[in-house]
C-alpha positions, 0 to 999 in steps of 0.5 A: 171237522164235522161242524155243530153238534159233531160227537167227535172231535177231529185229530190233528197232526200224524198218527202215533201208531204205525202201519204194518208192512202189510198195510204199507205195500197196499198203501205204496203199491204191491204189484209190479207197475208192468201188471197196472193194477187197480187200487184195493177197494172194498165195496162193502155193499147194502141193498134197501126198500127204501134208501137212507138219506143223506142226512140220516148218513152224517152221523155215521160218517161221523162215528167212522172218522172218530177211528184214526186210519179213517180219519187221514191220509196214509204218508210214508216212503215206498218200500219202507214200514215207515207208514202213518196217518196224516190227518186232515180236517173235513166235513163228513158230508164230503164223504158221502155222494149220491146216483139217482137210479130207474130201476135193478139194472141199474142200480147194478151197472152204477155199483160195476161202474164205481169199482175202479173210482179212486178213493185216493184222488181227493184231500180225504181219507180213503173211504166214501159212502155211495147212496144209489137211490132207486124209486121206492117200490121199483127197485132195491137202493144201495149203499156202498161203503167204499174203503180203502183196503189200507184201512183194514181187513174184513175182520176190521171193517166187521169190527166197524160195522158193528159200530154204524148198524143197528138193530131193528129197534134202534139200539147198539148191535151185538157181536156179528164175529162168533166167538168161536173163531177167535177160540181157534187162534187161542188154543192151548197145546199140549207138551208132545202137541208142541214138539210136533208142532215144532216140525210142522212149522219147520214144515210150512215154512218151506210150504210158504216160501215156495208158493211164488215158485211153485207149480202153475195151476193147471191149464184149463178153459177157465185159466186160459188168460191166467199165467205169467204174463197176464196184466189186470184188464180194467174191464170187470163183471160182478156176478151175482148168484142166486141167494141161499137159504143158510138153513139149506147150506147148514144141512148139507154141512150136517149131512156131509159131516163137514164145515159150511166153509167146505160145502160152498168150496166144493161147489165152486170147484164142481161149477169150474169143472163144469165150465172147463166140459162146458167149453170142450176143455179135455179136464177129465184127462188128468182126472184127480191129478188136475191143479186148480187152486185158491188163495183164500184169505184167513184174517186173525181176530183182534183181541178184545182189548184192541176193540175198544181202541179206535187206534189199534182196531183197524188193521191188517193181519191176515194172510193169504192160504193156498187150497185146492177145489179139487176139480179133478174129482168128477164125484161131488162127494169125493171132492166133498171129502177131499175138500174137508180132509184138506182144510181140516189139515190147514185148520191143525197146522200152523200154516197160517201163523209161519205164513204170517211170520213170514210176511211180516219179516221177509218182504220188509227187508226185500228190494221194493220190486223183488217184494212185489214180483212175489206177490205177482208171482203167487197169485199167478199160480193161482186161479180164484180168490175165495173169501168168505166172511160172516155176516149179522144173523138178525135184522139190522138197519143202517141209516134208519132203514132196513138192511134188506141184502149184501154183497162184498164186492171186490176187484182183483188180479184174479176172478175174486168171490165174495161170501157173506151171510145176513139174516138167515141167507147166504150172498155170493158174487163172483167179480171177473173179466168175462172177456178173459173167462168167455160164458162167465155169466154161466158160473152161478147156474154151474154153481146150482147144478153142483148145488142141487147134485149135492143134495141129491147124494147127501140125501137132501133134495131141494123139495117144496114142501120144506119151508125152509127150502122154498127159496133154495128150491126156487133158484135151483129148479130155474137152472133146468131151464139154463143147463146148456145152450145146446137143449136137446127135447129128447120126445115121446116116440121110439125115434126121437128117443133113440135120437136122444140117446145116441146124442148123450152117449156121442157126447160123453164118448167123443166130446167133439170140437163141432159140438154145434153141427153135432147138435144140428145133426142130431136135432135134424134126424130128429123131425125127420120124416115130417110132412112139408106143411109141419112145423117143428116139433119141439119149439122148445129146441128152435132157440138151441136149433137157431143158436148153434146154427150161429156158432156154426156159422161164424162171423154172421150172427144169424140166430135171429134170422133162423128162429124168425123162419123156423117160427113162421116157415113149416120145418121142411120149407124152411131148410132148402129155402132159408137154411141151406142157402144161408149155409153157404153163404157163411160158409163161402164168406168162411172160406176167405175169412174163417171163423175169425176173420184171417184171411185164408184160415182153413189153409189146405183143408177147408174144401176137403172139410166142406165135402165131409161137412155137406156128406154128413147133411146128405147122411142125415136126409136119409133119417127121412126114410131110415126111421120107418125101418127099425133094422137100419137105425143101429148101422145108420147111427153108426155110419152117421158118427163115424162121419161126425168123428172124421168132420170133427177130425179134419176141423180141429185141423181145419179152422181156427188154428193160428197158422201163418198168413203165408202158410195159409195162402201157400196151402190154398194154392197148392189146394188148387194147383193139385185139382187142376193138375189132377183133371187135366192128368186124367184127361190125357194132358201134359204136366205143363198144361195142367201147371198152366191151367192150375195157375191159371184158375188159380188167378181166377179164384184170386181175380174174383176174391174180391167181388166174392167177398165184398157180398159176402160180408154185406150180406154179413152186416145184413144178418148182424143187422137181423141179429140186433132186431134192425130186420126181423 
């Protein structure tokens, strides 16, 4: 291996060390086979100016497979801690491949599409360098390091790195681990602080043993596809946020009196509380009692004699330790303060030596499928992976060129975060299925709007007159552009301002299942009163206006055709001409079909929702004349959310209820035999002709079913085609 000039020689035969049960369930599979779970790669990731070549790569490949677990492939029995290194002969070329890239795009979309690449399938050792090389001056290059969790945990792979990067004058890197981590394992214990910890460990013995049959983590917005019989999904997102200046971060850990670690936890928890309200998730009904909670991954630093030792220095010894974000806590202060009380605790107990204890003698002596429906079973308790783990704080190169950026990237049952530092800024992503967890890409700007409120309590604003902030204030201040799809320009004027405030306080006292049609109502009453040859007034409001016209009327995507016309038409001419006859065309297709294409989805009381729907618009024509009367607008905005509550009521009965085919049909037909019985009653018929006349125009509407359909869904198709810019 490794060919003229090699600096070091290729191992034959099997390793003396063995695996611990740890590595050797990764290695042998430790998830149930019904839950079909990728294989634990890490995706240790480097952004450059200018890619490293492949020749500049081979010498690290080198130094790499000088370290026995990177230097073959793990054999063993499944189930067993018989596991060791078979090694094998290669060149360390073989090790590393190339992308060639246009642009960011998709230097991002090839790192998405190397996720679930198999470092197993070949007659390798389990690790591969990726260099995704982008034009030079257009974009950022990347290398992967792709390594097989098996190999080691992040501490260990650190440990490596500080063998393959440099400085940036070339020479050997320090210590990126501070030496304060490995103090906290070393601590010396009083007499009474052992008595006391031998009832904490008895404790947290029974802690660790209930966490795969404990309660479930709170059902939210957030968790709706987490649970018992979720399966891993294949289909993975990585989200990166907006990177963050460490001295911005580190003043708010001053501020707040509490640790780093603490400051970006309770942030995430306040993002995940704000994407529960984001997609109407009743979250504040629990308030402080709400579960949601992450395993976090706590790694013990490797004695200083192991470093050295390309046997033993590569391993697994970490845990998994449970914490709660604290979504409950609506005050990010408050949540603050729970946050750092509770890893406080963590931090003072034993929790992580008993959790330790505990997987290094239990599971190895469980049956192999009893071992690995444990694991299932905690993690599906649980809602986020958080792993946080330092970084170098100076400049480092790798393969000669300077390292610019990093990402941890990371595939899990759960939506996984990966933090880590270099350089003076803070990295983070979050790699989910946003099929799963809908509007996912939305996390960073809730992470930032945490952020930003954070620092407004701590008394530490973002301003730009720090230069050391600048950046932060840079990416904070883009989130008032991405708060909600639903922007409401609340204006100047008496009007459009009581408009705006009647708009918040409905929200924040009714939270409707309709927040589109609110948000049409309230946007309409708005402009009211405007001449016919004016535009609207707010075209910041036209792409809010025009989206949740969209959602209003789903299955058709018509924001394109709403914003086209809005854009073009006085505001006036646009709604009686365009918007109007487009309503009823969704709605008419809704009628059939729903919002989610079932047939008949409304059932019985979809008619009597379209009267209320088309009230409340005849209501809000009347904001015409009503805002030139001041004394009217307190009993107008009364009445009119009085209308809005009732709507929102008979919807939330209405569509997108799961009711039975059968049912639906039945309760259709009822619907209209009970019209037609009515009439006919009122005009002095019998009860036999008004059965027969109900049946009668029952058939017609069924007759006509298919006609009426058929056009709706072409114009459909055409509005899907406006949608994707074929029209418009």
């Amino acid at each position: 291996m490794g060919g003229k000039g090699s600096k070091y020689e290729a191992p034959t035969g099997m390793s003396k060390r063995k695996m611990s049960f740890t590595s050797a369930s990764m290695a042998f599979g430790a998830w149930p086979e019904k839950v079909d779970m990728c294989e634990p790669t890490i995706n240790a990731t480097l952004y450059f100016d200018e890619c490293p070549s492949t020749d500049g790569l081979v010498p690290l490949c080198q130094v790499v497979s000088s370290y026995e677990r990177c230097a073959g492939i793990p054999e063993g029995t499944p189930g067993k801690a018989d596991w060791r290194i078979k090694f094998v002969d290669f060149d360390p070329k073989d090790m590393i491949r190339t992308i060639k890239v246009k642009d960011d795009e998709e230097v991002h979309k090839a790192i998405e599409g190397l996720l679930h690449d198999s470092t197993r399938n070949r007659n390798l050792p389990w690790w591969e360098i990726v260099r995704i090389e982008a034009p030079k001056g257009k974009a950022k290059s990347a290398i992967v390091i792709r390594i097989d969790h098996v190999i080691g945990d992040g501490i260990s792979l650190v440990n490596l790195m500080e063998q393959i990067l440099t400085d940036k004058d070339g020479e050997k890197l320090d210590e990126i681990i501070p030496a304060s981590m490995s103090k906290k394992f070393n601590r010396k214990l009083s007499f009474g602080q052992k008595f006391c910890q031998f009832f904490k460990i008895i404790y947290n013995f029974f802690v660790v043993l209930s966490l795969p049959v404990g309660k479930f983590d709170t059902k939210t917005a957030f968790r709706a596809n987490i649970g018992k019989k979720m399966v891993y999904t294949w289909k993975r997102k990585l989200i990166r946020f907006e990177t963050l200046p460490l001295d911005y971060v580190k003043s708010l850990k001053k501020e707040g009196a509490v640790s780093l670690n603490d400051v970006m936890f309770t942030c995430l928890g306040g993002a995940i509380r704000r994407y529960n309200l984001a997609n109407d998730c009743a979250v504040t009904l629990k308030k402080k009692k709400i579960s949601c909670r992450a395993l976090m991954p706590i790694a013990f630093p490797r004695p200083n004699v192991d470093k050295n030792d390309k046997a033993a220095i590569l391993r697994n010894k970490w845990v998994f330790i449970s914490s709660d974000f604290g979504v409950g806590h609506d005050d990010v202060i408050e949540r603050l303060r729970y946050i750092n009380k509770q890893m406080n605790g963590i931090k003072n107990s034993p929790l992580a030596g008993v959790q330790l204890a505990v997987q290094e003698s239990i599971p190895p002596k469980l049956p192999l499928n009893a071992g690995r429906q444990t694991v299932f079973d905690t993690f599906c308790r649980h809602s986020v992976i958080f792993s946080n783990v330092p970084g170098p704080e100076k400049i480092v190169k790798f393969g000669g060129q300077e390292v610019t950026g990093v990402q941890m990237y990371f595939n899990n049952m759960l939506p996984q975060v990966g933090i880590l530092s270099y350089r003076g800024s803070v990295f983070m992503n979050m790699n989910m299925d946003t099929e799963a967890i809908p509007g996912g890409e939305m996390m960073p700007v809730y992470f930032a709007r945490e952020m930003v409120e954070l620092s407004e309590k701590l008394g530490r604003f973002v301003v730009e007159e720090r230069e050391n902030f600048k950046q932060a204030h840079r990416c904070l201040k883009r989130v008032k552009a991405t708060k909600s799809p639903y922007q409401y320009d609340p204006g100047t004027t008496p009007w459009t301002l009581t408009c705006a405030s009647h708009y918040h306080a409905f929200l924040r006292t009714h939270r409707p299942a309709l927040r589109c049609v609110t948000f049409l109502v309230f946007s309409g009453i708005r402009d009211a009163g405007y001449t016919a040859m004016s535009f609207y007034s707010a075209p910041s409001m036209i792409g809010p206006y025009a989206y949740a016209f969209q959602v209003h009327q789903r299955p058709i995507k018509t924001k394109a055709l709403h914003v086209f016309f809005m854009t073009n038409l006085p505001y006036l001419i646009y709604l009686p001409l365009i918007a109007a006859p487009v309503d009823v065309v969704a709605h008419t297709l809704q009628f059939f079909w729903g919002e989610n294409m079932f047939f008949f989805e409304g059932g019985l009381l979809f008619i009597p929702y379209m009267a209320l729907h088309w009230f409340t618009l005849f209501l809000a024509y009347f904001a015409i004349y009503v805002r030139f009367v001041p004394v009217l607008w307190k009993p107008y905005f009364s009445f009119l959310e009085a209308t809005l509550i009732l709507n929102d009521s008979v919807y939330s009965r209405t569509l997108n209820t799961r009711r039975t085919p059968a049912l639906r049909i039945l309760h259709f037909l009822v619907f209209l035999s009970l019209v037609s019985f009515s009439v006919y009653a009122s005009r002095g018929g019998s009860a036999a002709a008004a059965l027969a006349a109900g049946a009668r125009w029952t058939g017609y509407v069924l007759g006509g079913f298919l006609a009426t359909s058929t056009a709706t869904l072409g114009l459909g198709r055409l509005l899907v085609g406006m949608e994707c810019g074929k029209v418009v």
